[in-house]
C-alpha beads as a LAMMPS data file, in Angstrom:
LAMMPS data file: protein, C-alpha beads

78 atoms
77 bonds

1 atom types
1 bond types

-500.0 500.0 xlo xhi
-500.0 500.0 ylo yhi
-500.0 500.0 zlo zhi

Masses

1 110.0

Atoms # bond

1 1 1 -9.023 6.534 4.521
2 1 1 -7.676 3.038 3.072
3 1 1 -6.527 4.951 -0.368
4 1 1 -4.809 7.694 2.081
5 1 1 -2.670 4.940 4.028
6 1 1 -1.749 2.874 0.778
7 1 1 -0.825 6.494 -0.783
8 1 1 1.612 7.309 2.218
9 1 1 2.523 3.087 2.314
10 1 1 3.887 3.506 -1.266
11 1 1 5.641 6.754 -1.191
12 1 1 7.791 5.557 2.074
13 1 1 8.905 2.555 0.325
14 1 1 10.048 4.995 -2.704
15 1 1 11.804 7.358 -0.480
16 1 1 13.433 4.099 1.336
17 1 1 14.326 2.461 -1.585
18 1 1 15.825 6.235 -3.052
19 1 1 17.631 6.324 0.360
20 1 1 19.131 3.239 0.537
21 1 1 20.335 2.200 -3.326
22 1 1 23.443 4.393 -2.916
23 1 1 24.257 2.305 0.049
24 1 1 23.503 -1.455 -1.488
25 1 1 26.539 -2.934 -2.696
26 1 1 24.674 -5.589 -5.597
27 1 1 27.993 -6.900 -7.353
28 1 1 29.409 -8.501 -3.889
29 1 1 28.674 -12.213 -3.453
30 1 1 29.457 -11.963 0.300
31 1 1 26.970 -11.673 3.258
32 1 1 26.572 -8.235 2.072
33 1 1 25.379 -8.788 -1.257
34 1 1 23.056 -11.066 -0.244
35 1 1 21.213 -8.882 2.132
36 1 1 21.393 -6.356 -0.831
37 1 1 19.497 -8.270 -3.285
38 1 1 17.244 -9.626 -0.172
39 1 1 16.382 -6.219 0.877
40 1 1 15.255 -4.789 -2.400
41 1 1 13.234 -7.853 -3.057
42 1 1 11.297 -7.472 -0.230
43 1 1 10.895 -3.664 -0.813
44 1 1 9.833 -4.423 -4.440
45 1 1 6.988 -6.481 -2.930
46 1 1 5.939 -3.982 -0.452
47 1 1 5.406 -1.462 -3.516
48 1 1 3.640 -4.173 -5.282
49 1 1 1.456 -5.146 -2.942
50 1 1 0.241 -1.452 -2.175
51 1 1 0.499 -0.634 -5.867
52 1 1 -1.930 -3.842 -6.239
53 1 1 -4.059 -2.571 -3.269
54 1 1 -4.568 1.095 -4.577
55 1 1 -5.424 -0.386 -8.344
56 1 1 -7.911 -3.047 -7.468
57 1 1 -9.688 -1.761 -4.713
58 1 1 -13.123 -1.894 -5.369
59 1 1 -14.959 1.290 -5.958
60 1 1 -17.346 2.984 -3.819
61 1 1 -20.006 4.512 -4.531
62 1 1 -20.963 8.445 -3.968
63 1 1 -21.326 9.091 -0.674
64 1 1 -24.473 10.567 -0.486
65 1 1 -26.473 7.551 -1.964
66 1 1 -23.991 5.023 -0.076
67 1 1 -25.409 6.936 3.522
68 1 1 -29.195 6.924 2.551
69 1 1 -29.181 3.470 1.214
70 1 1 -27.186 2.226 4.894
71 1 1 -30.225 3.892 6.765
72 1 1 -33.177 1.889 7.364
73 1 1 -36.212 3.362 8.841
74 1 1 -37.173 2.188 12.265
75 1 1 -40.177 0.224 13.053
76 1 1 -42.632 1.814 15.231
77 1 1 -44.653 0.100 17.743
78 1 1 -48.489 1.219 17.719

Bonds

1 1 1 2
2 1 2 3
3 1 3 4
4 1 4 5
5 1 5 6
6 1 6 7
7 1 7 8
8 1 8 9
9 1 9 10
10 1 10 11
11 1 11 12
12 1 12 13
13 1 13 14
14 1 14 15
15 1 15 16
16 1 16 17
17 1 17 18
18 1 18 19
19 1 19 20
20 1 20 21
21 1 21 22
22 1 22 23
23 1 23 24
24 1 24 25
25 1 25 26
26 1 26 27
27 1 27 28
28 1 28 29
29 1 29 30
30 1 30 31
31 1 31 32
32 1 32 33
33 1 33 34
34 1 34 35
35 1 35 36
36 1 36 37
37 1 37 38
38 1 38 39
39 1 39 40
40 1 40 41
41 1 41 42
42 1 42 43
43 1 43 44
44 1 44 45
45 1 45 46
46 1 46 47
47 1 47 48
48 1 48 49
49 1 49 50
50 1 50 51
51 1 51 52
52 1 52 53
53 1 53 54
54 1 54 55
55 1 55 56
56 1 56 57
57 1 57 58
58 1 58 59
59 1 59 60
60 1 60 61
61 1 61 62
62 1 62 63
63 1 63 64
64 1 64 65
65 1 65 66
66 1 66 67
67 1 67 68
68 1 68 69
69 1 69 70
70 1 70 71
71 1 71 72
72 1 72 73
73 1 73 74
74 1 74 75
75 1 75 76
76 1 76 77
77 1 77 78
């Protein structure tokens, strides 16, 4: 479920960032320019952090061997 969220985490950001860079005025050194430059900084860190999320996650293993070796057999008293 963690790959599924960073998945949907990094495609917002892209349709954000594809929705808002008509709108960002860059060449402005007013107020406005400086939230321009702020804003897509701080979107090109949310992609890179979930971009470095989804690439070094650590792997799991099959399922199957990951849910018998989680069981442990219960003692019996006798």
């Amino acid at each position: 479920m963690e790959k599924n969220r960073v998945i949907l985490s990094l495609l917002l950001c892209g349709v954000m960032l594809y929705y808002a860079m008509p709108h960002l005025v860059l060449t402005t050194s007013s107020l406005q320019g400086i939230f321009s430059i702020s804003w897509l900084t701080f979107a090109l860190f949310v992609a890179g952090g979930n971009l470095s999320s989804l690439l070094y996650a650590p792997r799991r293993k099959k399922a199957g061997i990951q849910k018998n070796s989680a069981r442990k057999p219960l003692r019996q008293r006798g």
